[in-house]
C-alpha positions in Angstrom: -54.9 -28.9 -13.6 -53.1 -27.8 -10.5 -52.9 -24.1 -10.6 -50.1 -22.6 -8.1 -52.1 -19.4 -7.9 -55.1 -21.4 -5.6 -53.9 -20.8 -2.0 -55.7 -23.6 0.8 -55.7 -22.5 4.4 -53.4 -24.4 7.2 -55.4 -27.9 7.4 -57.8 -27.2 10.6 -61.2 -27.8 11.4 -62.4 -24.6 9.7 -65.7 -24.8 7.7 -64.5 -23.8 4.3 -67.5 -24.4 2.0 -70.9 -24.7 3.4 -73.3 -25.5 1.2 -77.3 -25.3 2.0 -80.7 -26.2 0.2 -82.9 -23.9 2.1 -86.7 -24.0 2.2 -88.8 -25.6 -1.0 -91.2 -28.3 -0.3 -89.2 -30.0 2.2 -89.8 -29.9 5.9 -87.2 -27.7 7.7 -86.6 -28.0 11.6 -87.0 -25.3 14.1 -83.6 -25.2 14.7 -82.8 -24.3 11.2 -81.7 -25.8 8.5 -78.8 -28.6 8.4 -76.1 -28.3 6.2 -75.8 -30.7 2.9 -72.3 -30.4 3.2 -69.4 -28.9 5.3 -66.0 -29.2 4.1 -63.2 -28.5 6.6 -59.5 -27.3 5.9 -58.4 -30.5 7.0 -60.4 -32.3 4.3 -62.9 -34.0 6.8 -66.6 -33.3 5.3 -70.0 -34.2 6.5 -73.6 -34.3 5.5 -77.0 -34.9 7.0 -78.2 -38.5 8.1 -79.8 -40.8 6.2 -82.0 -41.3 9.0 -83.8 -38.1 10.4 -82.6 -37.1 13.4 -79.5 -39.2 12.9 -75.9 -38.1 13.3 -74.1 -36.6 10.1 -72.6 -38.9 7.9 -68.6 -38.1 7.7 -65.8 -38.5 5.2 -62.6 -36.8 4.4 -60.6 -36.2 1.4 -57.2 -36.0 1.6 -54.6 -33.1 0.2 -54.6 -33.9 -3.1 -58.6 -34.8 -3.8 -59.2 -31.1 -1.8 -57.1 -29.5 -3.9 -58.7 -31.0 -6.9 -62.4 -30.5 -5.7 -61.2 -26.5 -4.9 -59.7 -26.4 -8.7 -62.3 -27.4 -9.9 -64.7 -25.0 -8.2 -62.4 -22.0 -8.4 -61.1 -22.1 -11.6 -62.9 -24.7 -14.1 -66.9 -23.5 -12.4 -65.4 -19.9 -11.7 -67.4 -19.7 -8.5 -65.9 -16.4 -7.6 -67.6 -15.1 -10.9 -70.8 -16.4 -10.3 -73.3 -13.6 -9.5 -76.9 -14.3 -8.6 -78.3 -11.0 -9.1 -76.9 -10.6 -12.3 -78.2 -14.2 -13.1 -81.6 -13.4 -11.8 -81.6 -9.3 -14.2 -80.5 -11.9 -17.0 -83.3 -14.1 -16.2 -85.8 -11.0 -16.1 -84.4 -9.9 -19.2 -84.9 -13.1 -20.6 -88.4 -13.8 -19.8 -89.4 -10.2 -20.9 -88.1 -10.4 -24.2 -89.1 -14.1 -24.8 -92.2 -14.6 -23.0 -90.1 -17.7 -20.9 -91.5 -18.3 -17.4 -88.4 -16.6 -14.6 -90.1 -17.5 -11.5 -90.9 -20.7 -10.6 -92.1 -21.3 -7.3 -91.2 -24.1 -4.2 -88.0 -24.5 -5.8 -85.9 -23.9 -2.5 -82.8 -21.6 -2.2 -78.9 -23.0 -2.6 -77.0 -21.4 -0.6 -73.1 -22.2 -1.4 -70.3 -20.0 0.6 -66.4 -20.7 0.1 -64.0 -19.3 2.2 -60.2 -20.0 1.1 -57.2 -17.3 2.4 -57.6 -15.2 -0.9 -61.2 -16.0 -1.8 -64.5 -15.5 0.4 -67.4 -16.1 -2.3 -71.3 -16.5 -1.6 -73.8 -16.9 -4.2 -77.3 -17.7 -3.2 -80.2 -18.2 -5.4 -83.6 -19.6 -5.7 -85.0 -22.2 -7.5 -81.4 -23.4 -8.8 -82.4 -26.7 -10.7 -85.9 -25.4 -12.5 -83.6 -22.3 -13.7 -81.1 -23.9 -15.1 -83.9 -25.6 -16.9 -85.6 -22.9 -18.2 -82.5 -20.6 -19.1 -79.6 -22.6 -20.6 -78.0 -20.0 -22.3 -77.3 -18.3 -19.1 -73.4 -19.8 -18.4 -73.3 -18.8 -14.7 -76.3 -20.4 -14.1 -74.9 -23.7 -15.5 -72.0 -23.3 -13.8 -73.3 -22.9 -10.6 -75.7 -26.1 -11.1 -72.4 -27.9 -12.2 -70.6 -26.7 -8.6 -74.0 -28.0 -6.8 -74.1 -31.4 -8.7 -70.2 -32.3 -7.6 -71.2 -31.1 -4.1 -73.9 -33.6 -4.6 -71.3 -36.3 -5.3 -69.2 -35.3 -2.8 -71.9 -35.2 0.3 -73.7 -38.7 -1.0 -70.2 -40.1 -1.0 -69.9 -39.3 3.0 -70.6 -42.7 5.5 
């Protein structure tokens, strides 16, 4: 599924996705938080060490798997469409009507932010994983736990 219509920036060292699991039960440093992934125009990514303190582990795609990994997130996960505060008034809506718990607490933020030449999309939300949980029906919800799992993929596959 290569869609013309998906333009990628001149390969460079530019951070195009940035992806971060902010707060939650895990210990943060005081210089802030490190990113679980960075991808770069050029298709190099990294992600945190396996060893705190450590360097980044580091990998790179190369044209072709980029563009594939960008499809997929642009048009099969419609990132661009994905809304947190509308998810989170659905999830109030939900839980009203239902009685189903929308808060659950510790659960950390995600943080994802694309930037492509005709696309600059954040979404940040709470609690991503016990959400998707708890409200199935929600479709951007799933969507955007779908775009975190194959960033998952993609930053355990770094070296």
């Amino acid at each position: 599924m290569n869609r013309p219509d998906l333009r990628l920036p001149p390969s460079s060292s530019a951070v195009i996705l940035r992806w971060d699991r902010l707060g939650g039960l895990r210990a943060s440093s005081d210089a802030g938080e490190d990113p679980a992934l960075l991808l770069h125009a050029d298709g190099r990514y990294s992600a945190p060490s396996a060893a705190l303190g450590g360097p980044r582990r580091t990998g790179r795609l190369d044209p072709t798997e980029l563009r594939e990994l960008l499809v997929h997130l642009v048009h099969q996960q419609r990132f661009a469409e994905i809304d947190a505060r509308d998810i989170q008034a659905r999830m109030r809506r939900i839980a009203a009507d239902t009685g189903r718990l929308a808060a659950i607490m510790d659960g950390g933020v995600t943080r994802i932010e694309l930037t492509l030449p005709d696309l600059q999309h954040r979404v940040e939300l709470p609690n991503l994983h016990a959400a998707a949980r708890s409200f199935p029906e929600i479709d951007a919800l799933q969507r955007l736990l779908a775009v975190q799992k194959r960033l998952l993929e993609l930053a355990q596959a770094a070296r």
